[in-house]
FILOVEX-348727 format. One record per atom (N, C-alpha, C): residue number from 1; residue in one letter; atom name; x, y, z. Coordinates in steps of 0.02 Angstrom, whole numbers, always signed. Layout:
// FILOVEX-348727
NUM, A, CA, X, Y, Z
...
***
This chain:
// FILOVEX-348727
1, X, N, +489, +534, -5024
1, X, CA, +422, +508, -5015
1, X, C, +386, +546, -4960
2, X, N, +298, +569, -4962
2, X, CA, +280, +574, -4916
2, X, C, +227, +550, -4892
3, X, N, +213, +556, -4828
3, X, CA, +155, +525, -4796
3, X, C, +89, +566, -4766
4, X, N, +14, +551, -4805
4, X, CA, -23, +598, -4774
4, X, C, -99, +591, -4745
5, X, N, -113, +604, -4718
5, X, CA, -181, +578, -4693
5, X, C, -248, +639, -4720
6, X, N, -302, +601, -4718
6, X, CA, -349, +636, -4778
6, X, C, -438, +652, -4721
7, X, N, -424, +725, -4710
7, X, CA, -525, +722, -4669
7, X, C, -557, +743, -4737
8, X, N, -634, +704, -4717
8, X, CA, -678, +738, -4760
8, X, C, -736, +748, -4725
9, X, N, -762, +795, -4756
9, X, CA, -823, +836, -4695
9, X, C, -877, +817, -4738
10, X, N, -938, +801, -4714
10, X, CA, -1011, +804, -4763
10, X, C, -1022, +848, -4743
11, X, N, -1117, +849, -4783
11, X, CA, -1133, +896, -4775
11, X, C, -1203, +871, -4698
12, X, N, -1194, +816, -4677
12, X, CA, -1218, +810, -4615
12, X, C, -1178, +825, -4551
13, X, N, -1124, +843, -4558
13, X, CA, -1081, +870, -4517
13, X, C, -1043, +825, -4475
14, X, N, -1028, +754, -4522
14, X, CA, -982, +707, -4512
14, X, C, -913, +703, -4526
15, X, N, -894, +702, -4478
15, X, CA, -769, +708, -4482
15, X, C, -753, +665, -4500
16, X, N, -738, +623, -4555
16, X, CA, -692, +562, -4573
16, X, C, -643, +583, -4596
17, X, N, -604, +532, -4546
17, X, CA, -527, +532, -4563
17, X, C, -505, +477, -4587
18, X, N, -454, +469, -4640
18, X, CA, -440, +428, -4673
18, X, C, -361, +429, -4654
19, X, N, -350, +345, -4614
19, X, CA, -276, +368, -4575
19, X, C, -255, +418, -4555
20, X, N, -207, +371, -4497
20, X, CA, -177, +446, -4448
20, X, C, -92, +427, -4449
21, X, N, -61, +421, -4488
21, X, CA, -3, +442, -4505
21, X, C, +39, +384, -4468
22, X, N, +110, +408, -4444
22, X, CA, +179, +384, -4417
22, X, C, +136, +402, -4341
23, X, N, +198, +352, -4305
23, X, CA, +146, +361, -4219
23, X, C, +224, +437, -4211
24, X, N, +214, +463, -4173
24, X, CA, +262, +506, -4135
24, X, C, +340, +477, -4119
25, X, N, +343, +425, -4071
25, X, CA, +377, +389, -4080
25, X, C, +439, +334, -4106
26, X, N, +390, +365, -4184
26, X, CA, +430, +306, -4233
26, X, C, +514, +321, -4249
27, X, N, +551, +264, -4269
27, X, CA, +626, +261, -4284
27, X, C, +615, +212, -4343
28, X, N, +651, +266, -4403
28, X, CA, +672, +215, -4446
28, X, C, +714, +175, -4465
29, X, N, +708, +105, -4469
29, X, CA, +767, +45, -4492
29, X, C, +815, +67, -4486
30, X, N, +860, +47, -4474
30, X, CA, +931, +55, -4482
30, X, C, +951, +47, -4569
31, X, N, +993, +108, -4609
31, X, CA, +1009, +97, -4656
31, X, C, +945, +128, -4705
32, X, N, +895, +160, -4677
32, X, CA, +851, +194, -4714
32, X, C, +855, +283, -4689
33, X, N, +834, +306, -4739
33, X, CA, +834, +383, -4726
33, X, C, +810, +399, -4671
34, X, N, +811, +482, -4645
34, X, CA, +787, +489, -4579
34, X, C, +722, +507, -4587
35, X, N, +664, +494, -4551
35, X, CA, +598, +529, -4556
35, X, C, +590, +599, -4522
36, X, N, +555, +636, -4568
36, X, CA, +553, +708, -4534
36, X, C, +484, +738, -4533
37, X, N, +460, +732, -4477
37, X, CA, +401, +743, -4448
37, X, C, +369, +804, -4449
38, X, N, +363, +826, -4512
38, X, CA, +349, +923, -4497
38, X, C, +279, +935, -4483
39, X, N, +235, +891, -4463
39, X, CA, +176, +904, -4427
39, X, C, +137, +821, -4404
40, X, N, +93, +837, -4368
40, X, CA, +61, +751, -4356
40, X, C, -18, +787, -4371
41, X, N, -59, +727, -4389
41, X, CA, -130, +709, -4386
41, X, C, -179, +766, -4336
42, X, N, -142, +777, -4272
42, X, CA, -165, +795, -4233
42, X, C, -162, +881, -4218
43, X, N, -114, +896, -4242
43, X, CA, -85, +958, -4268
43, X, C, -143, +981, -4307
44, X, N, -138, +978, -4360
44, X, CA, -165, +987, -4421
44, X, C, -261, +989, -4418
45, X, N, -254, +949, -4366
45, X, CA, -342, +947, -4345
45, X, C, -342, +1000, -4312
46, X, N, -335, +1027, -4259
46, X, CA, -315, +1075, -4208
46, X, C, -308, +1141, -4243
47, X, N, -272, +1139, -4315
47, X, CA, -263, +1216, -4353
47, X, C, -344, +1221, -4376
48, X, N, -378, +1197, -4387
48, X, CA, -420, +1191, -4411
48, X, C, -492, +1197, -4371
49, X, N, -480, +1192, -4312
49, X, CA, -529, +1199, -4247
49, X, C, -563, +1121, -4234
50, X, N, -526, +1086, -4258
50, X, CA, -552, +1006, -4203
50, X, C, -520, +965, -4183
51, X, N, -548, +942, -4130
51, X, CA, -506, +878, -4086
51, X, C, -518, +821, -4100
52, X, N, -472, +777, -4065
52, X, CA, -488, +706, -4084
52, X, C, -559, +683, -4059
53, X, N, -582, +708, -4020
53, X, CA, -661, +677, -4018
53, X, C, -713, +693, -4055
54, X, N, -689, +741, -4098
54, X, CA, -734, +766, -4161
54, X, C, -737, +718, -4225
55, X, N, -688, +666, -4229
55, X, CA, -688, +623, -4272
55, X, C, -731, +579, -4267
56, X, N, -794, +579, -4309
56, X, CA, -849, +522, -4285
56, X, C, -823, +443, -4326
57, X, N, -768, +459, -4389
57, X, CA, -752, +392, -4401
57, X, C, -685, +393, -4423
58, X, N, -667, +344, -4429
58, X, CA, -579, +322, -4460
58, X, C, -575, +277, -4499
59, X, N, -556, +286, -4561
59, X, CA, -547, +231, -4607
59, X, C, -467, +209, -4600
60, X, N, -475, +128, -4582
60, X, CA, -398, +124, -4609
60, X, C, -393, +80, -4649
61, X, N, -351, +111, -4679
61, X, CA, -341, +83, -4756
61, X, C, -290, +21, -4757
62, X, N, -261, +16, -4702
62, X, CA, -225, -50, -4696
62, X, C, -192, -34, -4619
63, X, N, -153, -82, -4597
63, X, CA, -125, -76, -4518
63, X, C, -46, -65, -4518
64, X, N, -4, -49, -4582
64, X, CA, +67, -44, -4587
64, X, C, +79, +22, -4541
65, X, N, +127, +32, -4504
65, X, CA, +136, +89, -4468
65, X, C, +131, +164, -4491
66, X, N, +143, +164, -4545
66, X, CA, +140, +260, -4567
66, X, C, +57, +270, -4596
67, X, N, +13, +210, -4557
67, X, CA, -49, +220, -4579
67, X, C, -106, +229, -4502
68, X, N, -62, +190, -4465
68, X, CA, -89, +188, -4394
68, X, C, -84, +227, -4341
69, X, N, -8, +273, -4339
69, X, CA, +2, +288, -4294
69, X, C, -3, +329, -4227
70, X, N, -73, +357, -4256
70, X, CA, -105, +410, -4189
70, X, C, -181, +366, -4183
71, X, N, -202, +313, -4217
71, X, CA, -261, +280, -4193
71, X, C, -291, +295, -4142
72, X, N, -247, +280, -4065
72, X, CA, -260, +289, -4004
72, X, C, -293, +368, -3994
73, X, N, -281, +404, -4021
73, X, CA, -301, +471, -4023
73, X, C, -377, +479, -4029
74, X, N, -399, +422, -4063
74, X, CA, -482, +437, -4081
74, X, C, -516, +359, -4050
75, X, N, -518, +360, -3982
75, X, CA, -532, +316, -3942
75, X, C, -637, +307, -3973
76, X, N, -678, +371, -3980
76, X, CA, -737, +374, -4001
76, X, C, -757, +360, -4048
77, X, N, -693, +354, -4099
77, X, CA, -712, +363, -4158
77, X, C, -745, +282, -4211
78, X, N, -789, +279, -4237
78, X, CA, -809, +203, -4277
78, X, C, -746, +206, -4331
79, X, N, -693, +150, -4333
79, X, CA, -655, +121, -4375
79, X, C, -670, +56, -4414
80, X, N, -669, +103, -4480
80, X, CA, -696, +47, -4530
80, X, C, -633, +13, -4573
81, X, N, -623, -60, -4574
81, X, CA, -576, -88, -4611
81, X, C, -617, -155, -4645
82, X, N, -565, -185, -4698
82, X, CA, -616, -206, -4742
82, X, C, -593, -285, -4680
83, X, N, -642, -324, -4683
83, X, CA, -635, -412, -4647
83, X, C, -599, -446, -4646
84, X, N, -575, -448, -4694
84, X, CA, -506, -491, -4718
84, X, C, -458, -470, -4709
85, X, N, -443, -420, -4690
85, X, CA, -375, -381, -4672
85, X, C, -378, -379, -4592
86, X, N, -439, -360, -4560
86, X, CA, -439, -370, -4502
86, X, C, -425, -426, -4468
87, X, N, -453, -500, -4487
87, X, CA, -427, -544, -4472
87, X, C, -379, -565, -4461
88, X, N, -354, -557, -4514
88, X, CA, -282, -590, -4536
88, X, C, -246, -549, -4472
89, X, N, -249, -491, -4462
89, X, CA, -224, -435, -4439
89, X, C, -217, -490, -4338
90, X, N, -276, -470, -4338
90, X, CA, -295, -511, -4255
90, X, C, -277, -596, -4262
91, X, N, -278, -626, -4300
91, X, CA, -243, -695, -4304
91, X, C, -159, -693, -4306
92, X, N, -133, -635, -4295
92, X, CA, -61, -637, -4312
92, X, C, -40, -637, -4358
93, X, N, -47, -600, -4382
93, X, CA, -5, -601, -4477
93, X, C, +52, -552, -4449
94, X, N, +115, -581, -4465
94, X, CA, +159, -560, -4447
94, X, C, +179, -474, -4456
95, X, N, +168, -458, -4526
95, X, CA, +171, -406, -4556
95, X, C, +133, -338, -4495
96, X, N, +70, -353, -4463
96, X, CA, +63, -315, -4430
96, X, C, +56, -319, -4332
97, X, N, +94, -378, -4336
97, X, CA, +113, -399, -4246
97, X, C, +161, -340, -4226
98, X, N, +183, -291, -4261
98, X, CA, +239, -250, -4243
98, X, C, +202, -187, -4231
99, X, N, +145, -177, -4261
99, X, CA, +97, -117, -4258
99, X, C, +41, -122, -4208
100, X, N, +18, -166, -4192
100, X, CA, -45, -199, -4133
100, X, C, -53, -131, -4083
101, X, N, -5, -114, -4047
101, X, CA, -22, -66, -4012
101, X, C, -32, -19, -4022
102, X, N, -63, -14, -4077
102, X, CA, -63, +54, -4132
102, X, C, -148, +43, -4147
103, X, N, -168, -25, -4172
103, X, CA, -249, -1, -4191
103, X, C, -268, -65, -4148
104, X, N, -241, -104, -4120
104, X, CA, -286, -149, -4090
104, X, C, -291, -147, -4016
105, X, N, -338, -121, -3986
105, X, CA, -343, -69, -3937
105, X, C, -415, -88, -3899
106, X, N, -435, -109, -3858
106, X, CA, -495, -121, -3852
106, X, C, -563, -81, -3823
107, X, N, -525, -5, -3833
107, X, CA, -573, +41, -3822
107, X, C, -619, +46, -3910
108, X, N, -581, +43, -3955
108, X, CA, -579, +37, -4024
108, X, C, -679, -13, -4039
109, X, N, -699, +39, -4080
109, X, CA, -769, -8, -4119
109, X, C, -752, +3, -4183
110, X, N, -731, -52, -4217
110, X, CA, -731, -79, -4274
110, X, C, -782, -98, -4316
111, X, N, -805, -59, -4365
111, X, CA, -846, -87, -4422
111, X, C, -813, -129, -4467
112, X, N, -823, -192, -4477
112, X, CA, -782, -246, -4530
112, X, C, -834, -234, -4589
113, X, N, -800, -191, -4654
113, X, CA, -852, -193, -4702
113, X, C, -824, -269, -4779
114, X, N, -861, -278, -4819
114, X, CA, -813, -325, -4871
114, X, C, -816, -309, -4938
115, X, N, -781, -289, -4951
115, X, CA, -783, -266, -5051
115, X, C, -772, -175, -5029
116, X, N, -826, -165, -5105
116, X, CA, -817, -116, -5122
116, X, C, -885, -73, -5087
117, X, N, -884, -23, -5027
117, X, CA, -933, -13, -4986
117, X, C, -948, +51, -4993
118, X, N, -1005, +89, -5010
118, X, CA, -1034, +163, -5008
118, X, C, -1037, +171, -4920
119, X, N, -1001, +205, -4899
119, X, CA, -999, +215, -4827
119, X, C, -1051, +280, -4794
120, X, N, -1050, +332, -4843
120, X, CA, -1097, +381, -4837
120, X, C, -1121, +411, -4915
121, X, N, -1143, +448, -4922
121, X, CA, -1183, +466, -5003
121, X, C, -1095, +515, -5009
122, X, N, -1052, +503, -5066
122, X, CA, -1015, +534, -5085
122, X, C, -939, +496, -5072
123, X, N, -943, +447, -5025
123, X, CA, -883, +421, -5024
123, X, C, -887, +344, -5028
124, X, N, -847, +308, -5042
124, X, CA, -826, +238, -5061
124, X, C, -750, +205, -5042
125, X, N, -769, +167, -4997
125, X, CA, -704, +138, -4985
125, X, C, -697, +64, -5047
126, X, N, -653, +50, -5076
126, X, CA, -639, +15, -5131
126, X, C, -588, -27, -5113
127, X, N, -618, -108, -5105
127, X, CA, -540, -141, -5102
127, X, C, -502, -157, -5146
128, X, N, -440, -141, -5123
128, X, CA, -368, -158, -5181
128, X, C, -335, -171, -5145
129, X, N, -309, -250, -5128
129, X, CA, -292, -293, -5121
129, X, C, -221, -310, -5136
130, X, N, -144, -314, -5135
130, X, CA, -82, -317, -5187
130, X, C, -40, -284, -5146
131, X, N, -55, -212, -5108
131, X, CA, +4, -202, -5058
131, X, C, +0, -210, -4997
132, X, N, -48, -231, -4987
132, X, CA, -56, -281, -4886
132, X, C, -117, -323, -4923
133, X, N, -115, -372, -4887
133, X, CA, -187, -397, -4890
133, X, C, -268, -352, -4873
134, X, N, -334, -369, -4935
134, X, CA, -381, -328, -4925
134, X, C, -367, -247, -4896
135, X, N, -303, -223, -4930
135, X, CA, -285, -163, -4928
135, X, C, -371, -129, -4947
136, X, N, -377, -43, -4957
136, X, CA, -427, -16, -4971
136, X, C, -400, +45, -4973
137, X, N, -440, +72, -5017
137, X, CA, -413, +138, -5067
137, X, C, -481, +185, -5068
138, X, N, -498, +229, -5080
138, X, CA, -532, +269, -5048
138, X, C, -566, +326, -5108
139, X, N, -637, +331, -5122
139, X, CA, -662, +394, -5208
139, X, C, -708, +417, -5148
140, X, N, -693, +493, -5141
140, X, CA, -738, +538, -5153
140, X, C, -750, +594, -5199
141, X, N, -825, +597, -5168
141, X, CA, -844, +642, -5253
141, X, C, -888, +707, -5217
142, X, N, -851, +766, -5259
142, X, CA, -852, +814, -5236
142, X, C, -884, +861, -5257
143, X, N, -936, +912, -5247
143, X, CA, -972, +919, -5263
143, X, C, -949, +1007, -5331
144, X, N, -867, +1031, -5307
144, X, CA, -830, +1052, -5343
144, X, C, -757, +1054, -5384
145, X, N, -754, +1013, -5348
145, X, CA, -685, +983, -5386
145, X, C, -691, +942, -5411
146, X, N, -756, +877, -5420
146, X, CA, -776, +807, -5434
146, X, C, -740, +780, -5397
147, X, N, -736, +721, -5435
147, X, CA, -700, +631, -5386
147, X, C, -637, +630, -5388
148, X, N, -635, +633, -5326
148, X, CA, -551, +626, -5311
148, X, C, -532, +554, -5271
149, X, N, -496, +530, -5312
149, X, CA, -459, +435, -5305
149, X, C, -391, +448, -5250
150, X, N, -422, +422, -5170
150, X, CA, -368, +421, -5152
150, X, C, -346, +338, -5159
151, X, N, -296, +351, -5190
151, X, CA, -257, +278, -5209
151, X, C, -219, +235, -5125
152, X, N, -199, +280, -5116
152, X, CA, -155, +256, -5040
152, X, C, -109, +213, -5069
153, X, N, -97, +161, -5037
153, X, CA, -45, +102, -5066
153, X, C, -63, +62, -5106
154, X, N, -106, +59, -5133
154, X, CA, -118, +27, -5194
154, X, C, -68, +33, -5265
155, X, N, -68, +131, -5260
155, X, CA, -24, +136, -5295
155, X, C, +8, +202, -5269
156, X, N, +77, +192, -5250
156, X, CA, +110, +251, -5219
156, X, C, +144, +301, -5225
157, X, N, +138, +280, -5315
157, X, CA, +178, +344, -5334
157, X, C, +158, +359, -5413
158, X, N, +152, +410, -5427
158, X, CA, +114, +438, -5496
158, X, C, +149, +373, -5543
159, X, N, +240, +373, -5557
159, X, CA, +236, +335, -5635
159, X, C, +207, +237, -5611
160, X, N, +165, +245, -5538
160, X, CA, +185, +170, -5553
160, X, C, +85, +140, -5562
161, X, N, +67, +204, -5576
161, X, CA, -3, +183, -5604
161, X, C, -25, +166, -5673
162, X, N, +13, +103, -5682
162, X, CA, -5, +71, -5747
162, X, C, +5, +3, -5743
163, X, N, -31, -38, -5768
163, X, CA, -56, -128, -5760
163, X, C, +25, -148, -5771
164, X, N, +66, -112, -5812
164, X, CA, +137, -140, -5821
164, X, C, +189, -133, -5763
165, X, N, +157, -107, -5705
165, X, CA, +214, -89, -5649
165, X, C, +238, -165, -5614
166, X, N, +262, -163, -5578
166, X, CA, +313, -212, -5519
166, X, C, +299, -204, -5451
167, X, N, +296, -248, -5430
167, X, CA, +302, -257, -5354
167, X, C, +346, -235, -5351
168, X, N, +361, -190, -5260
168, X, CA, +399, -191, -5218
168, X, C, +419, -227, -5165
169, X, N, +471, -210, -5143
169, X, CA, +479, -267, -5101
169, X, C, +436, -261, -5017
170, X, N, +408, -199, -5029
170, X, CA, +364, -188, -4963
170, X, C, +267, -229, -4991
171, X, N, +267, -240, -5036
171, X, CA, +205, -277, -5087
171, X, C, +212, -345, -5078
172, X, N, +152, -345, -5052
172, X, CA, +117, -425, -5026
172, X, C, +128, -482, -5091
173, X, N, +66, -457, -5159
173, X, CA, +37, -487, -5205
173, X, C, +60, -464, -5265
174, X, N, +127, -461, -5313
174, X, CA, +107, -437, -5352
174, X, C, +60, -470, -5399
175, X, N, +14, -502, -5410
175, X, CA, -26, -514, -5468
175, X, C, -76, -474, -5447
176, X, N, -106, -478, -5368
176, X, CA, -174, -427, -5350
176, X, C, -138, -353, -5361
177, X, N, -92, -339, -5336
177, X, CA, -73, -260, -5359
177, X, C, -91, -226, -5420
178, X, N, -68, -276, -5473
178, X, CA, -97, -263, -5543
178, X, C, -157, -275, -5558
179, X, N, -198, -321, -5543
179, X, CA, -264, -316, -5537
179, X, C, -299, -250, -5481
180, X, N, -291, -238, -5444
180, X, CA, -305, -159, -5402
180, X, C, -281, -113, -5439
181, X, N, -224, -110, -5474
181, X, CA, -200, -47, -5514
181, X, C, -253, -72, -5571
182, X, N, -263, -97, -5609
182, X, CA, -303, -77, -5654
182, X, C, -399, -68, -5649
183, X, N, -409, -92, -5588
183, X, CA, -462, -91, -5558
183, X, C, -473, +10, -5545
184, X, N, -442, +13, -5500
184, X, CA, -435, +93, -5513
184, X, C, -408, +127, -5579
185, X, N, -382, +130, -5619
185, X, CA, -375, +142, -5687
185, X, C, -471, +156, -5708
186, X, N, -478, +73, -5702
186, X, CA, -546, +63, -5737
186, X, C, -592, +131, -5676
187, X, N, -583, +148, -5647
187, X, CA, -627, +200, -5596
187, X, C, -620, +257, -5635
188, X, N, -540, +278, -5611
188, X, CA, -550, +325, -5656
188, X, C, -579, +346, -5717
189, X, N, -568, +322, -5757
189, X, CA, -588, +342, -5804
189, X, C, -680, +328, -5809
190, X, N, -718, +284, -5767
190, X, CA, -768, +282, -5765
190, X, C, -818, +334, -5731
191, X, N, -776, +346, -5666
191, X, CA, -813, +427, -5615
191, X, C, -770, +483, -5654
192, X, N, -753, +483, -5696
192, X, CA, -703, +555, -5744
192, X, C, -667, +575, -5684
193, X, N, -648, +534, -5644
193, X, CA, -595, +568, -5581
193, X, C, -546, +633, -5595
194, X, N, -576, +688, -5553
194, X, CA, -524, +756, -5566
194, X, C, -458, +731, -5538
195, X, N, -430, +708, -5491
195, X, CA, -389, +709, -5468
195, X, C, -393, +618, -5422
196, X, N, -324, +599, -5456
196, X, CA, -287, +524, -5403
196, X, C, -234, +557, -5365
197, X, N, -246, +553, -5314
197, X, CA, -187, +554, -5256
197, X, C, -158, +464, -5230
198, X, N, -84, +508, -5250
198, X, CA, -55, +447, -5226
198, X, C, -36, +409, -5162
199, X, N, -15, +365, -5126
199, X, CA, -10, +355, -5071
199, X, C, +62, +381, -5041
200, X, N, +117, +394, -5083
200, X, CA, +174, +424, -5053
200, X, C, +237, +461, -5116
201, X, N, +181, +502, -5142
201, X, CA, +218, +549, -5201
201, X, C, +251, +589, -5172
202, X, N, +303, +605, -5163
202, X, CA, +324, +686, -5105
202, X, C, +308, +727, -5164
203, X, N, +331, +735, -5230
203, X, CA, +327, +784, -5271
203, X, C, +263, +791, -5308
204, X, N, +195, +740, -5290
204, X, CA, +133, +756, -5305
204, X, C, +133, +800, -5253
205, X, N, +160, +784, -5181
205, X, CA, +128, +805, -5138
205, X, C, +150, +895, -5110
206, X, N, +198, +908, -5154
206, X, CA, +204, +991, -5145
206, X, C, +153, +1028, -5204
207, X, N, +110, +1003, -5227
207, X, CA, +66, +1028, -5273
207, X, C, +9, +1031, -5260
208, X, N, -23, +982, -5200
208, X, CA, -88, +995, -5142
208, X, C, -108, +1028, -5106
209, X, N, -164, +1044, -5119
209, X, CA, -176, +1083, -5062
209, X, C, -204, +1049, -5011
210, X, N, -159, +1066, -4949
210, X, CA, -160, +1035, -4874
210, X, C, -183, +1098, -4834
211, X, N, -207, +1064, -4785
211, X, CA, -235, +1097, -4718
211, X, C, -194, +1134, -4692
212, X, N, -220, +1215, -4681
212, X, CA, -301, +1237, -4701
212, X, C, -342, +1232, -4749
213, X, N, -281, +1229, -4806
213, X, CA, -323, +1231, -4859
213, X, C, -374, +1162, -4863
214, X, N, -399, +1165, -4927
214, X, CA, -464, +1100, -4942
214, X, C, -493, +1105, -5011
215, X, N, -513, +1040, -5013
215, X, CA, -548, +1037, -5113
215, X, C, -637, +1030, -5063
216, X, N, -666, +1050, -5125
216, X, CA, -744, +1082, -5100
216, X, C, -782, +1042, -5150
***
């Protein structure tokens, strides 16, 4: 499996980042594979000629740790999450009391958006709901590659994008999962999406082009 975080540049000369990965830090469970860190968020900005204060926003797509973990890094930056996830999130929902020091931060300005939100002309944050609560999944549309569906955890791996899949045992809802998986289904095929990226394909993910590279 892998894990990856997504900038997109307009053409007003706005940095959104879409999650910032595993924190530095992290150890996995006991009895799970080892994680191998061959670059961070911050890295990868830096090959590219920008810093964390160049990020004017951060989408997070949910608060589970391999989605949070350099947050602190973009102290300037406007973080947009959908309301209902935030809540739950700051009321103690257990699921993310283990991550708190990761996005809940009180240097942090939070935009609480609800549904399905046009954030700038070309991108759309989309809630799908099934693998955290008011999870959010992410279409931009490109002005050469077309619309590209980042799925994130909604759906995490190429064979499991179909209304017939299963919860995991890391999956909140399965009935909303399948309702979000076919919700994006129904996208696709509605924006003729060139390309769904998954939220943790390793073997989609040696077929991407990653930073430096970029879709245009």
């Amino acid at each position: 499996m892998s894990s990856g975080c997504y900038l997109v540049q307009t053409n007003a000369d706005e940095n959104i980042l879409i999650d910032s990965g595993l924190p530095p830090d992290y150890t996995p469970p006991p009895g799970t594979p080892e994680t191998e860190h061959s670059t961070n968020v911050i890295r990868c900005l830096r090959d590219i000629g920008l810093d964390p204060g160049d990020i004017d926003t951060v989408i997070c797509t949910h608060f589970d740790i391999d989605h949070v973990g350099h947050h602190r890094s973009f102290p300037t930056a406007e973080f947009i999450v959908q309301r209902e996830h935030y809540e739950l999130a700051r009321a103690g929902h257990p699921r993310f009391a283990a991550t708190s020091r990761y996005w809940d931060d009180p240097r942090f300005h939070f935009r609480l958006v609800d549904g399905d939100v046009d954030l700038v002309p070309g991108l759309t944050v989309v809630k799908t709901p099934g693998h955290a609560p008011a999870h959010q999944s992410v279409l931009v549309r490109l002005p050469e590659t077309g619309s590209v569906l980042l799925a994130i955890d909604a759906v995490m791996m190429s064979w499991l994008f179909t209304v017939d899949r299963v919860a995991w045992p890391m999956d909140d809802n399965e009935a909303e999962l399948r309702a979000s998986t076919q919700k994006l289904l129904d996208m696709a095929e509605r924006e003729s999406v060139a390309l769904v990226i998954f939220g943790h394909d390793g073997e989609q993910w040696k077929s991407l082009t990653k930073a430096p590279g970029y879709y245009a």
